[in-house]
mmJSON file of the N, C-alpha and C atoms, coordinates in Angstrom:
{"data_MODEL":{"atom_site":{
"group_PDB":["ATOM","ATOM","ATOM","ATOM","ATOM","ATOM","ATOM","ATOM","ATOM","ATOM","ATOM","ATOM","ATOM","ATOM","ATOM","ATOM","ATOM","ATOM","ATOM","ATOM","ATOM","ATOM","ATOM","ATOM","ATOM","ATOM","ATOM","ATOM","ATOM","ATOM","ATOM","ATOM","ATOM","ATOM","ATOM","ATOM","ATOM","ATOM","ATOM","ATOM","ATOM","ATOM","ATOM","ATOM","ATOM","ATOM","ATOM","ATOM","ATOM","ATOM","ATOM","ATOM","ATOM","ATOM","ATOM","ATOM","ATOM","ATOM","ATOM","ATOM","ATOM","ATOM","ATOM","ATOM","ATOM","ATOM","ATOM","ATOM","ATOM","ATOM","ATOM","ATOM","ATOM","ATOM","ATOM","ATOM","ATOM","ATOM","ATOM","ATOM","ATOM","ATOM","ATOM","ATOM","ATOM","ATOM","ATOM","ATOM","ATOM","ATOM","ATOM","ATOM","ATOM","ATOM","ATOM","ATOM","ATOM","ATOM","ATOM","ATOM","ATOM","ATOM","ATOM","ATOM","ATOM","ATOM","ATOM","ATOM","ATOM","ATOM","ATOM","ATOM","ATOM","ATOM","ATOM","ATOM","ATOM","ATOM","ATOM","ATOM","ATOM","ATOM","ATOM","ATOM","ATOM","ATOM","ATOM","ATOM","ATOM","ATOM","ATOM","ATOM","ATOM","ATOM","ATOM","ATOM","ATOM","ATOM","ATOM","ATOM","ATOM","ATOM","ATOM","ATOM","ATOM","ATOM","ATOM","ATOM","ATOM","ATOM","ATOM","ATOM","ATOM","ATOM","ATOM","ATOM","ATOM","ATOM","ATOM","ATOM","ATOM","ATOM","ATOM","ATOM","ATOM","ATOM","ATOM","ATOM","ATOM","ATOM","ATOM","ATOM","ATOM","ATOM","ATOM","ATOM","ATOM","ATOM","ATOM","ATOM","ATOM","ATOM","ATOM","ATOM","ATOM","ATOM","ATOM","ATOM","ATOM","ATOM","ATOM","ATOM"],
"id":[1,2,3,4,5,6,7,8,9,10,11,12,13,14,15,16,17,18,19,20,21,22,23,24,25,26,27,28,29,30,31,32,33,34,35,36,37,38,39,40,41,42,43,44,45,46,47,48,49,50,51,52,53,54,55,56,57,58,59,60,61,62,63,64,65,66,67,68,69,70,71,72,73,74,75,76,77,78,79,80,81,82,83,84,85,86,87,88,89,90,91,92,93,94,95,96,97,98,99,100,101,102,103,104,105,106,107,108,109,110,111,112,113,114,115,116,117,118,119,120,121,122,123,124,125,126,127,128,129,130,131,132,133,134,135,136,137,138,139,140,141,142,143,144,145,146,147,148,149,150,151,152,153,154,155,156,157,158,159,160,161,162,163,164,165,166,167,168,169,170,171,172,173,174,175,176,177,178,179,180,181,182,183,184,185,186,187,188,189,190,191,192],
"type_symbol":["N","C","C","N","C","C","N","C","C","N","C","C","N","C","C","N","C","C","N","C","C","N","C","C","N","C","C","N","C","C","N","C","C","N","C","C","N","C","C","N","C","C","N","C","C","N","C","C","N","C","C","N","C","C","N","C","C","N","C","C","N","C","C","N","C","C","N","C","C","N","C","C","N","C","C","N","C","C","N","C","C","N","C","C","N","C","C","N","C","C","N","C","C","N","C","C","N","C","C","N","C","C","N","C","C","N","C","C","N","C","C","N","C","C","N","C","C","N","C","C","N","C","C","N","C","C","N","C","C","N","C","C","N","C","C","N","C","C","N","C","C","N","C","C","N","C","C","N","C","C","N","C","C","N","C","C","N","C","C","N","C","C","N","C","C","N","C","C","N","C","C","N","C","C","N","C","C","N","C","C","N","C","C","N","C","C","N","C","C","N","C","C"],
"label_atom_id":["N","CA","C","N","CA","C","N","CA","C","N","CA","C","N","CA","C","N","CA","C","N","CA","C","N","CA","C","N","CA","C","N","CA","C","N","CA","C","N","CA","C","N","CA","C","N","CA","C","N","CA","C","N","CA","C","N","CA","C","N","CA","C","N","CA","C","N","CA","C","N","CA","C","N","CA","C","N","CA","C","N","CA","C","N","CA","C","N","CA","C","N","CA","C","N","CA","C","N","CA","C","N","CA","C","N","CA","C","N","CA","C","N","CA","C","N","CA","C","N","CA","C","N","CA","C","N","CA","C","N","CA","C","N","CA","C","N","CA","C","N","CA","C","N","CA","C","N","CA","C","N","CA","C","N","CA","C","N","CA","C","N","CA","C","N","CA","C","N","CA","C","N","CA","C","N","CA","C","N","CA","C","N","CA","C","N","CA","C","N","CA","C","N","CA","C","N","CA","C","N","CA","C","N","CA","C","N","CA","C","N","CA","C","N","CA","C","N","CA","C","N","CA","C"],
"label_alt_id":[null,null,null,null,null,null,null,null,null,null,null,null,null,null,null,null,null,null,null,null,null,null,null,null,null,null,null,null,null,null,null,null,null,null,null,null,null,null,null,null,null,null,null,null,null,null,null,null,null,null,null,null,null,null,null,null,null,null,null,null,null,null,null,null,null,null,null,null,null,null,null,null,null,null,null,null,null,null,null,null,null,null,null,null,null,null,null,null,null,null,null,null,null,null,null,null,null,null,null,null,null,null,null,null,null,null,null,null,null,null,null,null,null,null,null,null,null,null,null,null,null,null,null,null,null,null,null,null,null,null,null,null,null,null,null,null,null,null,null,null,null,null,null,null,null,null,null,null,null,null,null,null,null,null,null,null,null,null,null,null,null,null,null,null,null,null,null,null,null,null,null,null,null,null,null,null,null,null,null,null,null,null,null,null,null,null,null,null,null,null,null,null],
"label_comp_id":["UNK","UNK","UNK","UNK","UNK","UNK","UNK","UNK","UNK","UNK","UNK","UNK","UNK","UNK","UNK","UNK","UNK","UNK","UNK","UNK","UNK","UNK","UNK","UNK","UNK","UNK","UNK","UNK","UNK","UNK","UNK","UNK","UNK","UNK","UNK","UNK","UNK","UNK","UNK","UNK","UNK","UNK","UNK","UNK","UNK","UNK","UNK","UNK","UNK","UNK","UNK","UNK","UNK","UNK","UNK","UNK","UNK","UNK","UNK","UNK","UNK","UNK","UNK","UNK","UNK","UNK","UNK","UNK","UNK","UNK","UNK","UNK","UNK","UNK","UNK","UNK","UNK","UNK","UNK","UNK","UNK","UNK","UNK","UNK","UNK","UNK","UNK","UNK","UNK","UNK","UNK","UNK","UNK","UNK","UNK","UNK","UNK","UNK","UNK","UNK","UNK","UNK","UNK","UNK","UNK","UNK","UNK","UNK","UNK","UNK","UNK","UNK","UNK","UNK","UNK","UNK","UNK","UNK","UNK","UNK","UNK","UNK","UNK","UNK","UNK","UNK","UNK","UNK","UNK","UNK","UNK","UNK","UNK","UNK","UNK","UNK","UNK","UNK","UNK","UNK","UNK","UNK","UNK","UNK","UNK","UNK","UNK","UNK","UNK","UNK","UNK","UNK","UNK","UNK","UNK","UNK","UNK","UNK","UNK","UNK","UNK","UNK","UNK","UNK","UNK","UNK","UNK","UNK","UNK","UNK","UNK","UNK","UNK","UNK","UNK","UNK","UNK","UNK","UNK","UNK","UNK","UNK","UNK","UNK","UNK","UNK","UNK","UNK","UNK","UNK","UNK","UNK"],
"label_asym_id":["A","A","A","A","A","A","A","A","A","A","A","A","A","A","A","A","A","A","A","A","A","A","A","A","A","A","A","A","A","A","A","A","A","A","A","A","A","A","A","A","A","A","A","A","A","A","A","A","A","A","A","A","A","A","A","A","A","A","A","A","A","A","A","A","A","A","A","A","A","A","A","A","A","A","A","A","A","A","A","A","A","A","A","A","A","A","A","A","A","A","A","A","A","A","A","A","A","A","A","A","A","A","A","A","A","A","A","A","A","A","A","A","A","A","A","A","A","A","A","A","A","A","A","A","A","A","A","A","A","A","A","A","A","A","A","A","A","A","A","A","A","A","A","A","A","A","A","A","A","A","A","A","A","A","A","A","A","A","A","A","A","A","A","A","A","A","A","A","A","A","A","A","A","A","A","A","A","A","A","A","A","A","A","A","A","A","A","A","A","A","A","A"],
"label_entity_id":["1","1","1","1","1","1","1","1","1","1","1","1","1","1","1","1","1","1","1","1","1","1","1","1","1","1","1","1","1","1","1","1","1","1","1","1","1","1","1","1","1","1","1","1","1","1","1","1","1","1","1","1","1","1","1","1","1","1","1","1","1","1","1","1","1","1","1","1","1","1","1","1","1","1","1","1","1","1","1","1","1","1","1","1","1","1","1","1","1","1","1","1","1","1","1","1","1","1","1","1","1","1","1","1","1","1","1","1","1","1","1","1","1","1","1","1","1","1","1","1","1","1","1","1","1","1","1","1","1","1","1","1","1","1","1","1","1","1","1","1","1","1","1","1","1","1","1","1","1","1","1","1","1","1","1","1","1","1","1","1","1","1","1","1","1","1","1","1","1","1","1","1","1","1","1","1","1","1","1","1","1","1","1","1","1","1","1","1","1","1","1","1"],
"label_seq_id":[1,1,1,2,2,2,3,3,3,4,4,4,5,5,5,6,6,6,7,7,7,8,8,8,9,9,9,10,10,10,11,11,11,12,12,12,13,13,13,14,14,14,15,15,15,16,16,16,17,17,17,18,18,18,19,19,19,20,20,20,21,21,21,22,22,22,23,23,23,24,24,24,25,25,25,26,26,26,27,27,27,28,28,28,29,29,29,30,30,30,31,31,31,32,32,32,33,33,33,34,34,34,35,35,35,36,36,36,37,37,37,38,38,38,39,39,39,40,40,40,41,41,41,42,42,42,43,43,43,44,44,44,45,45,45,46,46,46,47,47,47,48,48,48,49,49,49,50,50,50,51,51,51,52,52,52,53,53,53,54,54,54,55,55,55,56,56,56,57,57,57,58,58,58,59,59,59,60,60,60,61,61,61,62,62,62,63,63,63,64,64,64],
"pdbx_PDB_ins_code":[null,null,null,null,null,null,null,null,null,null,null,null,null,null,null,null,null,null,null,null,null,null,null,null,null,null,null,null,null,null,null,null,null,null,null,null,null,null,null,null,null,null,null,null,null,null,null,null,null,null,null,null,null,null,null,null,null,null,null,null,null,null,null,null,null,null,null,null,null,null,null,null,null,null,null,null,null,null,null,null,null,null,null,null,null,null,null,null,null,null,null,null,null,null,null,null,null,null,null,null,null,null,null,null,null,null,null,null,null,null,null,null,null,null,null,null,null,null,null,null,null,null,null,null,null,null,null,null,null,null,null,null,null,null,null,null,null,null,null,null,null,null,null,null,null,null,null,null,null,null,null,null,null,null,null,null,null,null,null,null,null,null,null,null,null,null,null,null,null,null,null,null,null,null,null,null,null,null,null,null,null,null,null,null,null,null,null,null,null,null,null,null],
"Cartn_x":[108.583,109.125,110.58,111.527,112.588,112.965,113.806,113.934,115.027,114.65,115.446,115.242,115.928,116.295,115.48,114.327,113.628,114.137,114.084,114.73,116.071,116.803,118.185,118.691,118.387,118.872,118.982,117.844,118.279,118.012,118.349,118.738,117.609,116.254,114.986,114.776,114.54,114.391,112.4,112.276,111.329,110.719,111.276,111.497,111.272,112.189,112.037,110.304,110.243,108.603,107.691,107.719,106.433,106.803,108.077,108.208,107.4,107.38,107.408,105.404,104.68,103.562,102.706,103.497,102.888,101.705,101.943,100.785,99.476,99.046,98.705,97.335,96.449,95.024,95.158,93.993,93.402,92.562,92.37,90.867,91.258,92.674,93.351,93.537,93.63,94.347,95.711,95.793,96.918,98.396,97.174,98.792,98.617,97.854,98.555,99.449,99.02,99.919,101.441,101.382,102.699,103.755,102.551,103.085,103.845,103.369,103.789,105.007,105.232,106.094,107.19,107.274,108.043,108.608,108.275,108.666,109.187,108.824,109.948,111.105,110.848,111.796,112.613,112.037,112.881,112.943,112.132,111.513,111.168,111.428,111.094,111.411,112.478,112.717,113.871,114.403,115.782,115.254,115.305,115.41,113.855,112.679,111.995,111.023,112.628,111.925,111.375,111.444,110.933,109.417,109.128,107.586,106.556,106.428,105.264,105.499,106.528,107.19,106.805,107.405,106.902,105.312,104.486,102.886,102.201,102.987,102.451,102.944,104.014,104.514,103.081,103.323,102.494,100.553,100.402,99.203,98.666,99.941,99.713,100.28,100.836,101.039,99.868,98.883,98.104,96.738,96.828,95.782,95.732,96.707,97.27,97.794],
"Cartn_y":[53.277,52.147,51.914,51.422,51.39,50.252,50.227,48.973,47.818,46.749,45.924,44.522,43.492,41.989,41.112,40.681,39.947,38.379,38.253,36.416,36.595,36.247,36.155,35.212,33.868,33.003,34.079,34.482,34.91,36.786,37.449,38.737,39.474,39.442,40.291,40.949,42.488,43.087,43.367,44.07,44.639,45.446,46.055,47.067,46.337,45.089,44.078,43.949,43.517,42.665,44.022,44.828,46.171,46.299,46.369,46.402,45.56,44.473,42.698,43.071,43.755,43.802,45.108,45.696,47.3,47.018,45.494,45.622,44.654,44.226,43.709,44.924,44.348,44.904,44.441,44.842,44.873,43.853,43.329,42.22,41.118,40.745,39.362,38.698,37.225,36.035,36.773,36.457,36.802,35.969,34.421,33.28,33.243,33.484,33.309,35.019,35.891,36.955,36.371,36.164,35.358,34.841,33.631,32.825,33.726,34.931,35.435,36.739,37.047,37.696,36.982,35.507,34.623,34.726,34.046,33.99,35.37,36.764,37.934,38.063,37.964,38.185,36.608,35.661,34.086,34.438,34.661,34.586,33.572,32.948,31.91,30.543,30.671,29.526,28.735,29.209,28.826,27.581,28.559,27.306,27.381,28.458,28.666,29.482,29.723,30.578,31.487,32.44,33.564,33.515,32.805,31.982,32.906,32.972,33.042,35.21,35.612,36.67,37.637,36.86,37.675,37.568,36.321,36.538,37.341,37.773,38.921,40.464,40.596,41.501,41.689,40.644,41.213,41.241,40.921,41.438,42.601,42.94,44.326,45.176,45.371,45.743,46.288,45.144,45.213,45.547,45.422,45.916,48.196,48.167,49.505,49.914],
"Cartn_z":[-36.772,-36.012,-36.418,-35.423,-35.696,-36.622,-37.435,-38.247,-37.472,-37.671,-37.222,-37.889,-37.328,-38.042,-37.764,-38.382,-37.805,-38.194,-39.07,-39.785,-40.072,-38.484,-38.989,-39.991,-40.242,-41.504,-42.936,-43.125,-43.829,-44.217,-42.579,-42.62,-43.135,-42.796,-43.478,-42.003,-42.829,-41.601,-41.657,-40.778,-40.616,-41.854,-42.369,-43.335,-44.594,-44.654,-46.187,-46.225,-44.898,-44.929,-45.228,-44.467,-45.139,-46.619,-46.712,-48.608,-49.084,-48.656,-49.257,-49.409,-48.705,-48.121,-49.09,-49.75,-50.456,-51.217,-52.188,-52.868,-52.157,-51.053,-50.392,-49.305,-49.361,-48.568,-47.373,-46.056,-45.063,-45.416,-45.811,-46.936,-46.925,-47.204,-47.665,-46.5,-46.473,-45.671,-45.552,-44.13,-43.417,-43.874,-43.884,-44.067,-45.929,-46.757,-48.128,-48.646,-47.479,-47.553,-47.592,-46.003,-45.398,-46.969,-47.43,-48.714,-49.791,-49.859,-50.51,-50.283,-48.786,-48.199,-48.139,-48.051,-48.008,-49.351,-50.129,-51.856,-51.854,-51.277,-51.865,-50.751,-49.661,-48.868,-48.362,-48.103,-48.203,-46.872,-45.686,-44.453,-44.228,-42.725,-42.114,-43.061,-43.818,-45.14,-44.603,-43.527,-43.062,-41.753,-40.377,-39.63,-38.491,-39.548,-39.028,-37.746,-36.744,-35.667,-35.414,-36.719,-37.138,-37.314,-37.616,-38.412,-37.614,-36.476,-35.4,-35.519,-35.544,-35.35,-36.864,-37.66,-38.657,-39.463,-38.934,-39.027,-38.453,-37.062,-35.997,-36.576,-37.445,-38.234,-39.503,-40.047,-41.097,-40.981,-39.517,-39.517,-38.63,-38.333,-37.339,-38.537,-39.448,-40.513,-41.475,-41.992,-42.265,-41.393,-40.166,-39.51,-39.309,-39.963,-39.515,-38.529],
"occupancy":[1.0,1.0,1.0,1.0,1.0,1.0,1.0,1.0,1.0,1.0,1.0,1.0,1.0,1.0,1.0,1.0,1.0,1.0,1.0,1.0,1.0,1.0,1.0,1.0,1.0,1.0,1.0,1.0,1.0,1.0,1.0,1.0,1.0,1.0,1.0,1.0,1.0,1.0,1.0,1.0,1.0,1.0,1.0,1.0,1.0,1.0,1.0,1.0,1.0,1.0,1.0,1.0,1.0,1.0,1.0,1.0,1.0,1.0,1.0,1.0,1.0,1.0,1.0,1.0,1.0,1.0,1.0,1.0,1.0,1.0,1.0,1.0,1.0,1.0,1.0,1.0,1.0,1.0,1.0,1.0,1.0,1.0,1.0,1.0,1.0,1.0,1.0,1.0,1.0,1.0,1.0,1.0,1.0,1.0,1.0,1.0,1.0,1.0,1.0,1.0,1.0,1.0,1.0,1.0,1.0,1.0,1.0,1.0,1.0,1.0,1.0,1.0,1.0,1.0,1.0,1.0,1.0,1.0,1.0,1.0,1.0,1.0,1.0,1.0,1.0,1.0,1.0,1.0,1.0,1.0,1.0,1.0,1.0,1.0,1.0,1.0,1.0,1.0,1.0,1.0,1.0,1.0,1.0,1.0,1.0,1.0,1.0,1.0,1.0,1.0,1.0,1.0,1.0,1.0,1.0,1.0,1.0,1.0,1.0,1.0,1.0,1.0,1.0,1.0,1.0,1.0,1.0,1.0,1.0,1.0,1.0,1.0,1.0,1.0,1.0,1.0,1.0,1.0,1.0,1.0,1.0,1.0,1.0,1.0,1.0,1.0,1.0,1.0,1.0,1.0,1.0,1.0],
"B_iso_or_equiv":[0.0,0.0,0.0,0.0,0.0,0.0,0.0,0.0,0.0,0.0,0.0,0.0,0.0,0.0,0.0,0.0,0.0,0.0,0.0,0.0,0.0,0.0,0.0,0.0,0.0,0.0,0.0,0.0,0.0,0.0,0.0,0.0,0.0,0.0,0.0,0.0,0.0,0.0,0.0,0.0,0.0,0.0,0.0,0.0,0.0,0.0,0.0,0.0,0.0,0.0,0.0,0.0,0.0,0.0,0.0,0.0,0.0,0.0,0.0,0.0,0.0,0.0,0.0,0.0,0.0,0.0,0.0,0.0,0.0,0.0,0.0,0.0,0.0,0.0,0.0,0.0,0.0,0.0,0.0,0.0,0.0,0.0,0.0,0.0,0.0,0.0,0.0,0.0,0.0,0.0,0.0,0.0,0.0,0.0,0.0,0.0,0.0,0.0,0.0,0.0,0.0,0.0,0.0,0.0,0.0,0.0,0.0,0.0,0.0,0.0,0.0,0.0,0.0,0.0,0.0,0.0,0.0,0.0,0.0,0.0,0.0,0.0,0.0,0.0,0.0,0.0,0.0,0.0,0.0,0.0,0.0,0.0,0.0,0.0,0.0,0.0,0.0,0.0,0.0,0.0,0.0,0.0,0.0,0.0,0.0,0.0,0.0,0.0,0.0,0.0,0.0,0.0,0.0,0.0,0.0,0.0,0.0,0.0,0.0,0.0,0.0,0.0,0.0,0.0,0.0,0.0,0.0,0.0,0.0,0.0,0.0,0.0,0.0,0.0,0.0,0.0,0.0,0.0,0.0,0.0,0.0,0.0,0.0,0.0,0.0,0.0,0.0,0.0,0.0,0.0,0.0,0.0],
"pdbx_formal_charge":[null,null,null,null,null,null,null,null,null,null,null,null,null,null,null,null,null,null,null,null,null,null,null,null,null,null,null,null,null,null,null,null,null,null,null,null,null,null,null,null,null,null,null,null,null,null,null,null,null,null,null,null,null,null,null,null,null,null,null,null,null,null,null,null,null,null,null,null,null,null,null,null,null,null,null,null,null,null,null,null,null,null,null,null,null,null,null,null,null,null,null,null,null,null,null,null,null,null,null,null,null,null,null,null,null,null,null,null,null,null,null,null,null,null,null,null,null,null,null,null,null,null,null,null,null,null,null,null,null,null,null,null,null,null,null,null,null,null,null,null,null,null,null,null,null,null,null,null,null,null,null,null,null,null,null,null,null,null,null,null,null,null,null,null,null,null,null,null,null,null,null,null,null,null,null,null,null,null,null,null,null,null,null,null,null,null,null,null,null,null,null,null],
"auth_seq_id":[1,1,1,2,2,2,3,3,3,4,4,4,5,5,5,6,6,6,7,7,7,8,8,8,9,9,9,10,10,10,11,11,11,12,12,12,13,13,13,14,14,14,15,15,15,16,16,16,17,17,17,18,18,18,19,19,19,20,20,20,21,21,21,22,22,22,23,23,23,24,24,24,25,25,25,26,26,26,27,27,27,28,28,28,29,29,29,30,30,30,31,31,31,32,32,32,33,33,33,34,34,34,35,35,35,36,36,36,37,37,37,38,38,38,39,39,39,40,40,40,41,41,41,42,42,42,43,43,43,44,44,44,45,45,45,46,46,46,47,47,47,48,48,48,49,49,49,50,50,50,51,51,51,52,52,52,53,53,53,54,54,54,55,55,55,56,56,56,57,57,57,58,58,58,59,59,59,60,60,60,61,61,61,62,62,62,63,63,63,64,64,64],
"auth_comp_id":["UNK","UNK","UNK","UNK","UNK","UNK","UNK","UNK","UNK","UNK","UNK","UNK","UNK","UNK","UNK","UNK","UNK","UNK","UNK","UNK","UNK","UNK","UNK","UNK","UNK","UNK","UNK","UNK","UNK","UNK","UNK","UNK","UNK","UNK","UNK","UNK","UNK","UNK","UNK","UNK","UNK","UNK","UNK","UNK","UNK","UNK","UNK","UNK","UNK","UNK","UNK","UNK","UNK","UNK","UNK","UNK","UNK","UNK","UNK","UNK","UNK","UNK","UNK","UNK","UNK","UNK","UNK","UNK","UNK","UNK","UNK","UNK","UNK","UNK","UNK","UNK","UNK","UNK","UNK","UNK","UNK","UNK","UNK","UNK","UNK","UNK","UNK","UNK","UNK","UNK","UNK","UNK","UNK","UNK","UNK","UNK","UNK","UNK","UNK","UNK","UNK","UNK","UNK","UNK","UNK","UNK","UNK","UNK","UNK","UNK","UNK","UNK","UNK","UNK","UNK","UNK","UNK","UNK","UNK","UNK","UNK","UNK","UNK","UNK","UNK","UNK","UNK","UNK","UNK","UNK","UNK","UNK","UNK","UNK","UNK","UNK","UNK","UNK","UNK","UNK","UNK","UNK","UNK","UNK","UNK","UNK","UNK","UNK","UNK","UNK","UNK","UNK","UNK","UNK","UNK","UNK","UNK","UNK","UNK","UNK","UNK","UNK","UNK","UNK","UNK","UNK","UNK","UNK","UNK","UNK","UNK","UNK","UNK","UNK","UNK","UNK","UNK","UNK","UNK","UNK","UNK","UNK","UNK","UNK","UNK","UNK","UNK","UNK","UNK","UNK","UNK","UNK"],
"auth_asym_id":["A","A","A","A","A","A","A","A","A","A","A","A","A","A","A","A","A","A","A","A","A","A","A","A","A","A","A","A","A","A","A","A","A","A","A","A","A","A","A","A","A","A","A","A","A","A","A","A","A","A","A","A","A","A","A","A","A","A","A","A","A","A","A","A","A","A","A","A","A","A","A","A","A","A","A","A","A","A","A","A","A","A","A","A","A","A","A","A","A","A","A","A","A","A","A","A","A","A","A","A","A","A","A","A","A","A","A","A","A","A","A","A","A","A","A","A","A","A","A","A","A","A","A","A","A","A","A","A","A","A","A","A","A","A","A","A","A","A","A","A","A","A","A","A","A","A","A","A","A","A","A","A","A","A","A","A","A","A","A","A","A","A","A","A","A","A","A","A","A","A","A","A","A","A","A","A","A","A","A","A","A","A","A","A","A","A","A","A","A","A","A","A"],
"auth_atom_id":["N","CA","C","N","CA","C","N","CA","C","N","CA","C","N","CA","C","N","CA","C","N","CA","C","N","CA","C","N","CA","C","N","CA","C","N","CA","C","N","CA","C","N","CA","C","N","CA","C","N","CA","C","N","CA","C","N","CA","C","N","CA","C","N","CA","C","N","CA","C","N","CA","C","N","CA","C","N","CA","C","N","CA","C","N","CA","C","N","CA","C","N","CA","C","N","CA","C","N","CA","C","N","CA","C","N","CA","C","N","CA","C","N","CA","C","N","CA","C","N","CA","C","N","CA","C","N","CA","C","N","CA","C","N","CA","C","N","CA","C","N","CA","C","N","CA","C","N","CA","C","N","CA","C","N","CA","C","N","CA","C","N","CA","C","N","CA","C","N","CA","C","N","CA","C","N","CA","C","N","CA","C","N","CA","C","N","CA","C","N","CA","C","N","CA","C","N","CA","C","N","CA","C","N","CA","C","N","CA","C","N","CA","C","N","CA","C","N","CA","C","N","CA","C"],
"pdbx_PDB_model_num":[1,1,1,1,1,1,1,1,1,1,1,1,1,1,1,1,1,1,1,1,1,1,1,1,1,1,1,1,1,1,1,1,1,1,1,1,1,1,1,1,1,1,1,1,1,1,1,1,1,1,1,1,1,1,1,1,1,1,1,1,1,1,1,1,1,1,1,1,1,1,1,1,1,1,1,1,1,1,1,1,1,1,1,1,1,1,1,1,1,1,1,1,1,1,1,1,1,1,1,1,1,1,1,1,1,1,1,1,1,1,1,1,1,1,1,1,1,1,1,1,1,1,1,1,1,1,1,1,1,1,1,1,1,1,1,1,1,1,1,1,1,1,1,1,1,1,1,1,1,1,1,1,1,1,1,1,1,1,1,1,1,1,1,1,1,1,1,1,1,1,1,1,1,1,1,1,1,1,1,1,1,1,1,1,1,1,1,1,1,1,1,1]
}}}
C-alpha cells in the first residue's frame, strides 16, 4: 500500500501507525490498541479529524 499522511496535526503517516501496531495481535481491543498507537505516534491528539480514519486503519491492519 502506498504510504501516505493520515493525521496531518501531527504528520503520522500510514506507515508510522503499522510501525506503531508490530507488537500488537488479531485478539486485542481495537480502541485500547488505538490508546496505545496514539501514545507512540501522537495521532488524532491534535484537532481530532483523523480519529474515525485511523481506527479504520488500525483494524483493517489488524484484520489482515
Amino acid at each position: 500500500m502506498e504510504n501516505y499522511i493520515v493525521c496531518n496535526c501531527k504528520q503520522v503517516s500510514y506507515t508510522d501507525i503499522e510501525r506503531a501496531l508490530v507488537n500488537h495481535n488479531k485478539m486485542e481491543d481495537v480502541l485500547e490498541v488505538f490508546k496505545d498507537v496514539q501514545q507512540i505516534t501522537h495521532c488524532s491528539t491534535g484537532c481530532g479529524g483523523c480519529h474515525d480514519k485511523v481506527l479504520d486503519i488500525i483494524s483493517s491492519i489488524m484484520m489482515g
